[in-house]
N, C-alpha and C positions, 0 to 999 in steps of 0.2 A: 504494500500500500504506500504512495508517496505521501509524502508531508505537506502539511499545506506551505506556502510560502507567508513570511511573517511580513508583516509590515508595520515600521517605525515611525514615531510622530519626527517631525525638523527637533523638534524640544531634545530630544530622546537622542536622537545621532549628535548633537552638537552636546550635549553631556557627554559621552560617550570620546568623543573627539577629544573635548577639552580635558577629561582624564587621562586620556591616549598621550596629548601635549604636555601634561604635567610630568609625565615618566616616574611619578609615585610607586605604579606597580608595571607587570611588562606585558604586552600586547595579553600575551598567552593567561596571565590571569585577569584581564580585563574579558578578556575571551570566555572564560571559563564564571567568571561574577557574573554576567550580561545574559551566556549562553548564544553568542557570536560569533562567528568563522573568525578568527584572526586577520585575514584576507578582508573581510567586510571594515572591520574596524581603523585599520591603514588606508582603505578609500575615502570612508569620511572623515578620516586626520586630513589625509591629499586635498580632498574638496574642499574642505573649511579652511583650511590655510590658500587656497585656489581663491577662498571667497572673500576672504578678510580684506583688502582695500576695497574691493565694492562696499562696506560700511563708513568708510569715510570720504568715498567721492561726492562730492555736492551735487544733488540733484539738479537736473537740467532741466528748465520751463521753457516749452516751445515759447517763440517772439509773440505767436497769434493768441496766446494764452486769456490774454484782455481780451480780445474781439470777441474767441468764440464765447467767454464768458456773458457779456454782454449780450449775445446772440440769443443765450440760454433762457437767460434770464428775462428776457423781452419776449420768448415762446412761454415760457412757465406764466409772466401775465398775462397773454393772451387765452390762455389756456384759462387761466380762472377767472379770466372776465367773462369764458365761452360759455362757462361750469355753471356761473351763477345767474349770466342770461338764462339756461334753460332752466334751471331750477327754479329761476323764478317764474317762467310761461307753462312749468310741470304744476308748479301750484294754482296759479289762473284757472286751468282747465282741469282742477280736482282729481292726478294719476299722481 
């Protein structure tokens, strides 16, 4: 019968990692704590250390960012000016 395949929360691997980075204990008994392939646990040290400046690059805002805001936000009233027209001709005619 095969196993099923597990699956880990981001919370759960980047704990896992950050123990892995600490070198406290060695793959093989974090392997063995976890219940982890050793091989699994060296992917997500690789990846997380792969990911680590993507938390300090500065977010980048499209230029049109204003516009289409404004764009939004001028459908959003139009919308609830449409909402409360009919709402108000739904009560008129008693539905």
């Amino acid at each position: 019968m095969k196993a099923k395949r597990q699956k880990h929360s981001g919370a759960f691997k980047a704990k896992v990692a950050i123990e892995a980075l600490q070198e406290r204990e060695t793959i093989a008994e974090l392997s063995k704590k976890y219940g982890i392939h050793p091989n699994q646990i060296t992917r997500w040290k690789k990846e997380f250390l792969e990911r680590a400046p993507q938390l300090f690059e500065k977010a980048q805002v499209p230029e049109d960012h204003d516009k289409e805001m404004e764009k939004m936000f001028a459908k959003i009233g139009q919308l609830e000016m449409e909402r409360d027209y009919l709402k108000k001709n739904l009560k008129k005619l008693g539905l």
